[in-house]
DRENDREN-464524 format. One record per residue (C-alpha): x, y, z; residue number from 1. Coordinates in steps of 0.2 Angstrom, whole numbers. Each point is the difference from the previous one (the first is absolute). Last residue first. Example, Ala and Ser with C-alpha at 12.3 -4.5 7.8 and 13.67 -1.06 7.14 Angstrom:
<recs>
px; py; pz; nr
68; -5; 36; 2
-6; -17; 3; 1
</recs>
This chain:
<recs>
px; py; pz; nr
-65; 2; -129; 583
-8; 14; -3; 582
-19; -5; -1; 581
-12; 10; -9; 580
-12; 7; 14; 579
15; 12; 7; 578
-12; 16; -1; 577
9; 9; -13; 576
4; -15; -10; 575
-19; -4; 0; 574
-6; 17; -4; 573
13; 1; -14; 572
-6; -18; -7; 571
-18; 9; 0; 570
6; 15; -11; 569
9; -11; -11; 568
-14; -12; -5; 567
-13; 13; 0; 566
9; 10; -12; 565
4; -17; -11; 564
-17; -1; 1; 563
-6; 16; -8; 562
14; -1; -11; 561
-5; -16; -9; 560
-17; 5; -1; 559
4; 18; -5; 558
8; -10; -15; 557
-11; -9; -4; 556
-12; 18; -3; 555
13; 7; -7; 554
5; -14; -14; 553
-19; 3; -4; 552
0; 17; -3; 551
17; 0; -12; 550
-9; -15; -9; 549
-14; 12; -2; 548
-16; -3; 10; 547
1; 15; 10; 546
5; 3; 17; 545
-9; 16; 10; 544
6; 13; 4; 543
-13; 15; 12; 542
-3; -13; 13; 541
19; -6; 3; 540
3; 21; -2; 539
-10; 0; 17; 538
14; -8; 9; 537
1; -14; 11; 536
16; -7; 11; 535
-3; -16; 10; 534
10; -15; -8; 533
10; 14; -10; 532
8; -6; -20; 531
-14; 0; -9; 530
-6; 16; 9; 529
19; 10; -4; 528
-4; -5; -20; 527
-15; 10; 3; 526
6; 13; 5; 525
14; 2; -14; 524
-15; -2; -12; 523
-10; 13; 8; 522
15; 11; 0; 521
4; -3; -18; 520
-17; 4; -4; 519
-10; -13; -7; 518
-5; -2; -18; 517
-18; 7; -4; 516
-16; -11; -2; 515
-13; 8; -12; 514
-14; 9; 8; 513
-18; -2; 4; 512
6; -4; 18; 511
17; -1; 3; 510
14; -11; -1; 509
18; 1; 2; 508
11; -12; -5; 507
16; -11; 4; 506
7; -14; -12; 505
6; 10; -13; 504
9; 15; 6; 503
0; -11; 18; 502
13; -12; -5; 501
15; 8; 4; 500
-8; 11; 13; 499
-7; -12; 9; 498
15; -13; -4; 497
11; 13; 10; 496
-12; 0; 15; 495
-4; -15; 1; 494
18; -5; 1; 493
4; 14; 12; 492
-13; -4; 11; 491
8; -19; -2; 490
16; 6; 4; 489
-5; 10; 14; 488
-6; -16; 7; 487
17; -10; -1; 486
8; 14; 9; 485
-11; -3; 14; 484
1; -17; 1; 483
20; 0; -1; 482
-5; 12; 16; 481
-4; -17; 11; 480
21; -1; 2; 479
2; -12; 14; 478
-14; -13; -5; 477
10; -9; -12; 476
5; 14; -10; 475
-16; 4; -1; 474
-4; -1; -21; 473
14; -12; -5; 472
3; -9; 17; 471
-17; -2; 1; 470
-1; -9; -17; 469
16; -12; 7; 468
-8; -4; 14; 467
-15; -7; -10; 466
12; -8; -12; 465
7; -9; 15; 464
-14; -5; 8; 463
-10; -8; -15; 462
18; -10; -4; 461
-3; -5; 16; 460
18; -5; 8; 459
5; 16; 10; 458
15; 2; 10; 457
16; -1; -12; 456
-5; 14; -14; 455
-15; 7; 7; 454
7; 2; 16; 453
17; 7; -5; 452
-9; 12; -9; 451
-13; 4; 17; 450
16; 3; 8; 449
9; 12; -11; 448
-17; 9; 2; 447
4; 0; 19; 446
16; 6; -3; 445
-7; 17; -10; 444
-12; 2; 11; 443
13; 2; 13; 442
11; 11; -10; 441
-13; 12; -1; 440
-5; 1; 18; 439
18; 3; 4; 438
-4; 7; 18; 437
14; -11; 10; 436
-15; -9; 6; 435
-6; -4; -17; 434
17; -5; -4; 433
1; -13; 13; 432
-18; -6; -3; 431
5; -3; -19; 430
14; -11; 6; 429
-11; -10; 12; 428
-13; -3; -12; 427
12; -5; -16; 426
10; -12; 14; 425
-18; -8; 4; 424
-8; -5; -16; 423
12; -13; -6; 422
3; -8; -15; 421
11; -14; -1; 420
19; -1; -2; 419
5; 16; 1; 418
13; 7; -13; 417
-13; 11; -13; 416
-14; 8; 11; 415
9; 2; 18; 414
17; 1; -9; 413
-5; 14; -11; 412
-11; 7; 14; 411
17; 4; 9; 410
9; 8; -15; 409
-14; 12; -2; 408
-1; 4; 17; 407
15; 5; 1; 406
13; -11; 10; 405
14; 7; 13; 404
-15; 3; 12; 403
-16; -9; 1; 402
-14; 12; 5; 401
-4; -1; 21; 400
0; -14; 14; 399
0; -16; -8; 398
-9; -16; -4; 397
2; -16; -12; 396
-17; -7; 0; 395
4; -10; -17; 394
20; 6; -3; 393
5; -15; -12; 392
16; 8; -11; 391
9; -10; -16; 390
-13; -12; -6; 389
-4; 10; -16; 388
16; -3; -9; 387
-2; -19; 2; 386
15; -12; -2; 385
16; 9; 6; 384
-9; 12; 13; 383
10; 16; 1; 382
1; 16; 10; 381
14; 9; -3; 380
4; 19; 8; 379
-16; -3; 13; 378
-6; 18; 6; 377
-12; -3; 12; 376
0; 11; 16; 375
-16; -4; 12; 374
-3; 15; 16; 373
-4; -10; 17; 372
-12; -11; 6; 371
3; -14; -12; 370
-11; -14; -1; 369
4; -13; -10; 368
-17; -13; -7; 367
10; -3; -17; 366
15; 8; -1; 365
7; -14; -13; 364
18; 7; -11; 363
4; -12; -16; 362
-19; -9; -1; 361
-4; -17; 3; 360
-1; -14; -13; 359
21; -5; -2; 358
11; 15; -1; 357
6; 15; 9; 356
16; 15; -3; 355
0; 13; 10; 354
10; 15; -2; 353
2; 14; 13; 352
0; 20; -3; 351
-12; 4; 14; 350
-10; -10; 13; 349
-2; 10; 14; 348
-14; -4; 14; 347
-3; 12; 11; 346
-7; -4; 18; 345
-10; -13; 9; 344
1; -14; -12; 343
-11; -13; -1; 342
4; -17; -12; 341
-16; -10; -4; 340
8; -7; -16; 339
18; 6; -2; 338
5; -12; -14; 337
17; 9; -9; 336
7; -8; -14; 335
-15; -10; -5; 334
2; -18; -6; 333
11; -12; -14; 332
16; 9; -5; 331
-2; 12; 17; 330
14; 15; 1; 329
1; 15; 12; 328
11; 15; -2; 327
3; 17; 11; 326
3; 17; -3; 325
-13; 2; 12; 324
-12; -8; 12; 323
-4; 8; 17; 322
-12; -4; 10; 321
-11; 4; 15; 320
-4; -4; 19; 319
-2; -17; -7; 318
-12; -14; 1; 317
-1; -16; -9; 316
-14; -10; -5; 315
8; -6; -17; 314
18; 6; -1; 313
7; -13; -13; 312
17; 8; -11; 311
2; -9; -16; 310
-18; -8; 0; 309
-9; -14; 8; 308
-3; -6; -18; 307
17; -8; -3; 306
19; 10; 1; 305
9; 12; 8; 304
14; 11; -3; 303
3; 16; 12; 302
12; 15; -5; 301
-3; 15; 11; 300
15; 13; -7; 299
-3; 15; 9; 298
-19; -4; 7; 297
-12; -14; 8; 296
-1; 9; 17; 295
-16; -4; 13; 294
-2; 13; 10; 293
-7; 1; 21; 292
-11; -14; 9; 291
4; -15; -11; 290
-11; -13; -1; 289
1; -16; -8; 288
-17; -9; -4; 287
10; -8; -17; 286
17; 5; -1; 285
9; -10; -12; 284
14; 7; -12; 283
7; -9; -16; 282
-15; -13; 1; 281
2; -16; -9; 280
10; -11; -10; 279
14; 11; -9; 278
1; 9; 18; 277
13; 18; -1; 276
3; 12; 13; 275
10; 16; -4; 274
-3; 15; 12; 273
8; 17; -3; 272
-14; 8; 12; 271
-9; -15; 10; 270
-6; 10; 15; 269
-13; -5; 11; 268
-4; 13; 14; 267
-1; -1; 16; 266
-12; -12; 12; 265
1; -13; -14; 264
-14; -16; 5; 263
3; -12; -13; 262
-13; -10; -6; 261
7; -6; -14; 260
19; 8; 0; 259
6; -14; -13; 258
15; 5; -11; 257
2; -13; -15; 256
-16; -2; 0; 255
-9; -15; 9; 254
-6; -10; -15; 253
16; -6; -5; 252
18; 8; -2; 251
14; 12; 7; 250
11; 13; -6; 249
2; 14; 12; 248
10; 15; 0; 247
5; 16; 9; 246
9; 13; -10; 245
-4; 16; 11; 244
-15; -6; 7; 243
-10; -13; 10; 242
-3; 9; 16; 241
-16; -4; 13; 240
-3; 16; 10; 239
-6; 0; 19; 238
-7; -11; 13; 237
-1; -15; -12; 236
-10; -15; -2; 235
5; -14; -12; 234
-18; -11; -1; 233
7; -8; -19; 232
17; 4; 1; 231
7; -13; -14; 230
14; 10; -6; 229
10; -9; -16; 228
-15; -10; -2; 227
-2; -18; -7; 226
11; -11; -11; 225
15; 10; -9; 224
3; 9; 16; 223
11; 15; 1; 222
0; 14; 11; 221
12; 14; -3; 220
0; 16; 14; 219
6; 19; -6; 218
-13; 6; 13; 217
-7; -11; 9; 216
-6; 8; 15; 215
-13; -7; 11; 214
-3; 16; 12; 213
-6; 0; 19; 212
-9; -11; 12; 211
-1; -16; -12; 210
-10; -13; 1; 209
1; -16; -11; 208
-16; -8; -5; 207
9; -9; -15; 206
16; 9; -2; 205
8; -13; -9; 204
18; 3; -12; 203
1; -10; -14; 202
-16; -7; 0; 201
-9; -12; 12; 200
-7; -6; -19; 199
17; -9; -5; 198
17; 5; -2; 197
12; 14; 7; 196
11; 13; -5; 195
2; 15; 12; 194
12; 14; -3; 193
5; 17; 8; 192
8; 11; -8; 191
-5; 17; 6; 190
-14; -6; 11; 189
-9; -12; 11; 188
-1; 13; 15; 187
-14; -7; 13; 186
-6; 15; 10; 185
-5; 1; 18; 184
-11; -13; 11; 183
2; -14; -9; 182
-14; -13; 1; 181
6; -17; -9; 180
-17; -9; -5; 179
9; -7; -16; 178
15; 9; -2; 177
9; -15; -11; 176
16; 4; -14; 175
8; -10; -12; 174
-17; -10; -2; 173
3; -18; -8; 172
8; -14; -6; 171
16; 10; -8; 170
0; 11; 14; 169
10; 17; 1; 168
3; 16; 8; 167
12; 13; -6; 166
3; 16; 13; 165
4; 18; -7; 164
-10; 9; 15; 163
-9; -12; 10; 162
-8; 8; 17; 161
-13; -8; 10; 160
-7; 15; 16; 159
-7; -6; 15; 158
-2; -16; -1; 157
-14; -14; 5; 156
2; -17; -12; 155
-17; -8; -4; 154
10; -7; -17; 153
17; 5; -1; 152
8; -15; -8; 151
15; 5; -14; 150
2; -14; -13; 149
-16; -7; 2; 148
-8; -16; -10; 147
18; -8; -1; 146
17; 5; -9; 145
6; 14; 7; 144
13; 14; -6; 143
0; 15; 12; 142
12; 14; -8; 141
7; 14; 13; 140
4; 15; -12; 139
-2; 12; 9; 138
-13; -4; 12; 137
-11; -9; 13; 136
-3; 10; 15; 135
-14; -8; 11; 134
-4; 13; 15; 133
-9; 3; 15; 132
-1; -22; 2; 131
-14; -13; 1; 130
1; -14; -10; 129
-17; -8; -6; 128
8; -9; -13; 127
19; 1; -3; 126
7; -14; -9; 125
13; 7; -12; 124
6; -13; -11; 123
-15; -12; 1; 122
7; -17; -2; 121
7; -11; -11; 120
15; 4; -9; 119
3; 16; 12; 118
6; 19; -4; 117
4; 18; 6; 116
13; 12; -8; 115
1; 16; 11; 114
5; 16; -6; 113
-9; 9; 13; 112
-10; -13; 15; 111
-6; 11; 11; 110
-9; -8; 15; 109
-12; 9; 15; 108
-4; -1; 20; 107
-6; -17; -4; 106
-15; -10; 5; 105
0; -17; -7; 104
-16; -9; -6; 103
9; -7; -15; 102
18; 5; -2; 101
10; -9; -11; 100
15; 3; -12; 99
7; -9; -16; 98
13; -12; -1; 97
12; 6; -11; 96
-1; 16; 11; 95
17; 8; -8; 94
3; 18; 5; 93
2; 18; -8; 92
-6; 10; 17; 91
-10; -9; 14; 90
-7; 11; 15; 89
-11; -8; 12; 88
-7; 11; 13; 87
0; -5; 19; 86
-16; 1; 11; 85
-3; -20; 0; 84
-13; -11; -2; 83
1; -17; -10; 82
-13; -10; -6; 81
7; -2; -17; 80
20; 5; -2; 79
5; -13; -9; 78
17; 5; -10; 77
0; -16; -13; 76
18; -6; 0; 75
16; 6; 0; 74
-3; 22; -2; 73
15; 7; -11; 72
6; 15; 4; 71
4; 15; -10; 70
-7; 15; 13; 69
-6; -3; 18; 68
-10; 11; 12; 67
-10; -9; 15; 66
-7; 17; 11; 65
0; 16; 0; 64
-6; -1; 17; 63
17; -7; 7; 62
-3; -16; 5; 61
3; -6; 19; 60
-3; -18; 2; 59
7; -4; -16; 58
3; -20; -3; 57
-17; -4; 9; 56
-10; 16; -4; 55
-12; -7; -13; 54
7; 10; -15; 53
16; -5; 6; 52
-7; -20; 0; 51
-7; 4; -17; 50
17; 6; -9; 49
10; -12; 8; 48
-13; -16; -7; 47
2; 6; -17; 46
17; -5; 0; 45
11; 15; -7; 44
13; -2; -13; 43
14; 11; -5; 42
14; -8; 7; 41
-8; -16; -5; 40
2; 3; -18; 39
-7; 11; -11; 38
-3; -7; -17; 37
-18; 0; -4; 36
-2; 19; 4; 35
14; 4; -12; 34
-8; -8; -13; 33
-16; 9; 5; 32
9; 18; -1; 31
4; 8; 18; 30
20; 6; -8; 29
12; 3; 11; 28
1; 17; 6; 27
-3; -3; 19; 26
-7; -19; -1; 25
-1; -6; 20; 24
-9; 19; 5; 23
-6; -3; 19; 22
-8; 16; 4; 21
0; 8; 15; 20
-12; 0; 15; 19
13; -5; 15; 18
-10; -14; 6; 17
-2; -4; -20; 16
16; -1; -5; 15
6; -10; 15; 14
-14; -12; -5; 13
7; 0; -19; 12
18; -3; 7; 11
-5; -14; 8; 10
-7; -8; -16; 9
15; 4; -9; 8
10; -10; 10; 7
-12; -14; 1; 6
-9; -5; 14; 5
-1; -16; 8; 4
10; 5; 18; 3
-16; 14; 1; 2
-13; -14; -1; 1
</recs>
């Protein structure tokens, strides 16, 4: 096997039993048409490269292992099955046929500048590798043309690393983790890039596990039909990092981003974000949970579209969250669907804009659960059909007062942008207030309430204008003293019309004498009687009403008085005692 080999192929195992580098381009250029017209003093069999890695051409490698730079590999470099303790170093070469190693177990391989391809098959065929280390980057590109252009489904690694890399597949996913468990971190970051096809996604990290931090930071996913990250299952031992300029445009039902029932050990953090889906989802993490902060800030720009919303986070759980100076945008849905979400700390949305269409509301809290302090302090909140449809937050909760809202501003949205009318967020906000000691302001919201309920909850017209009387004299329950004032009015009343028409209408009479007009006392006391359920006084027995017209319009008038004083003295005792209902 020696006599066959090619000068540069026996200077590649003398390279390697010494540890050094075999550099065959120096300062030529490592360009793809470069790449394609090497010749055979430049060229490595495939079949070199394994058998050194298996021990047969080097029996006694250096431990730095196989390095080579500007080579070009003849032939597919099949390295499946095969054990070996020596790295695998390849730096600016040609694999035009691809690279496999299923079920091999490999000390580590760096492939840095790297162009990879095949017609056919799988480019880079690698599931259920095992190796400390898979180093793919710097530019190393991966252009396939089948259902996987980089395979490492079930493989077991250490750490994956792909800084700067391009993967590709015109027929399917760029990039496949599926039920990979890596013990470390995975580094997809600062210009990496996957495009891909179909509904594996772009890059699939369907039930992948992974010891330490998913970083891809600065990453571009693209696939115009399915996910850009399908990581529907994707555990993680620490933080999962789409920031600093990432992006992912994908399509269909599945979001554009996918991290339903993700398990997120760390925290999820999508600062500087931009994912786009013009036929579905933008984000997806339905059931996700993610044990310390979710971050939607600096810059977070998702699009999304249909009724499943913007950004869809129903039944998910998060440590807390963080949404500011961001943007969110649904033509035909909700912006932001987070029924069910539970959140163990504070929640920040502040200076955001969310913009929602279609039947549901802009923003829907419904049924959330926030065990921590609540900041709301939207910048733009806009629904582009229905003005009143812009926040849903029935049995919304919370620990404390709103802050970065007033009140005011807060019972604007609940009474005038909420869909429907609900009792519970008026409840819980005036409960929070009342805690805080604002007694005042708490009756002042859960009068707001019983408005809201009369205009949008009650549909007897008997119902509303009954509420509507005992919003007039009892402030619906919460302010019994409109009663009271509304009895001093009547004493005043009878009062005023006793001494206004008492000159006339008011006399005194005794025996064998002619009657006499009242004193202006007696008068004033009478007029008090007329208008006092219980009160007496001997100056109603010394006046008595004639039969002048000024007499008579006393005498109707005491009725008329008499009653209403009844009336407002008994609608007092109810309000007082909570008989008339509040709410």
């Amino acid at each position: 096997m020696t006599d066959a080999l090619r000068p540069v192929e026996q200077s590649l195992i003398e390279h390697v039993e010494r540890g050094e580098l075999l550099d065959l381009a120096g300062d030529s250029p490592v360009d793809v048409e470069s790449m394609r017209s090497w010749d055979e003093s430049r060229t490595i069999r495939a079949w070199v490269i394994r058998d050194i890695l298996r021990g047969r051409l080097a029996p006694d490698p250096d431990p730095l292992g196989l390095r080579l730079r500007g080579a070009r590999i003849e032939g597919r470099l099949s390295l499946g099955n095969v054990i070996s303790t020596v790295w695998l170093e390849l730096y600016s070469c040609l694999l035009d046929e691809g690279m496999s190693a299923r079920d091999a177990r490999l000390a580590g391989i760096a492939l840095s500048g790297c162009r990879l391809e095949h017609p056919t098959g799988h480019v880079l065929s690698a599931c259920r590798l095992t190796a400390s280390m898979l180093w793919i980057d710097q530019g190393t590109t991966v252009e396939g043309h089948t259902a996987v252009a980089v395979d490492l489904s079930g493989a077991r690694l250490d750490e994956l690393h792909c800084e700067g890399a391009r993967f590709s597949s015109d027929a399917g996913t760029a990039l496949d983790l599926h039920s990979a468990k890596i013990e470390e971190n995975v580094r997809l970051h600062n210009g990496f890039e996957a495009v891909g096809v179909g509904a594996g996604g772009a890059i699939r990290l369907v039930g992948t596990e992974i010891g330490g931090t998913l970083d891809l930071d600065g990453a571009r996913l693209h696939n115009d039909s399915g996910p850009a990250m399908n990581a529907e299952g994707l555990q993680t031992g620490r933080n999962v990092l789409l920031r600093h300029g990432f992006s992912a445009t994908g399509a269909g039902e599945d979001g554009a981003v996918d991290l339903s029932a993700a398990r997120i050990t760390g925290m999820l953090n999508c600062n500087g974000a931009t994912l786009r889906n013009d036929s579905g989802p933008a984000l997806l993490a339905n059931e996700a949970r993610v044990d310390l902060y979710v971050f939607w800030n600096d810059g977070f720009d998702a699009h999304g579209v249909g009724p499943d919303g913007c950004v869809s986070v129903p039944g998910s759980h998060f440590g807390g969250w963080e949404c500011q100076n961001a943007i969110m945008r649904n033509p035909t849905g909700p912006a932001l669907s987070a029924v069910g979400l539970r959140v163990d700390n504070h929640v920040g949305m502040e200076d955001f804009r969310a913009f929602g269409g279609g039947e549901d509301a802009v923003i829907i809290l419904n049924i959330v659960e926030i065990r921590g302090a609540f900041s709301f302090q939207p910048s733009q909140l806009e629904h582009l059909t229905d003005p009143r449809s812009r926040i849903s937050v029935d049995e919304l909760v919370y620990r404390g007062i709103p802050f970065g809202i007033h009140a005011s501003e807060w019972l604007t949205y609940l009474r005038e942008g909420t869909p429907y009318y609900a009792a519970q967020p008026y409840q819980h906000l005036a409960a929070a207030h009342r805690a805080a000691g604002h007694d005042r302001e708490a009756r002042r919201i859960l009068m707001e309430q019983r408005r809201d309920q009369i205009d949008r909850g009650l549909t007897g017209r008997g119902e509303r204008v009954w509420a509507r009387f005992t919003g007039l004299v009892l402030g619906y329950g919460y302010q019994p003293w409109r009663a009271l004032v509304g009895l001093l009015a009547v004493l005043i009343t009878g009062a005023v019309l006793a001494v206004a028409l008492g000159g006339t209408g008011l006399v005194q009479t005794r025996a064998g004498a002619a009657p006499t007009p009242c004193p202006m006392i007696d008068r004033i006391a009478v007029g008090l009687e007329l208008g006092a359920p219980l009160l007496s006084t001997p100056a109603r027995i010394r006046c008595e009403a004639t039969n002048t017209g000024a007499g008579q319009a006393l005498t109707i008038t005491g009725w008329v008085l008499r009653l209403m004083a009844w009336a407002f003295a008994t609608l007092f005792i109810a309000g007082f005692t909570g008989a008339v209902r509040k709410t």
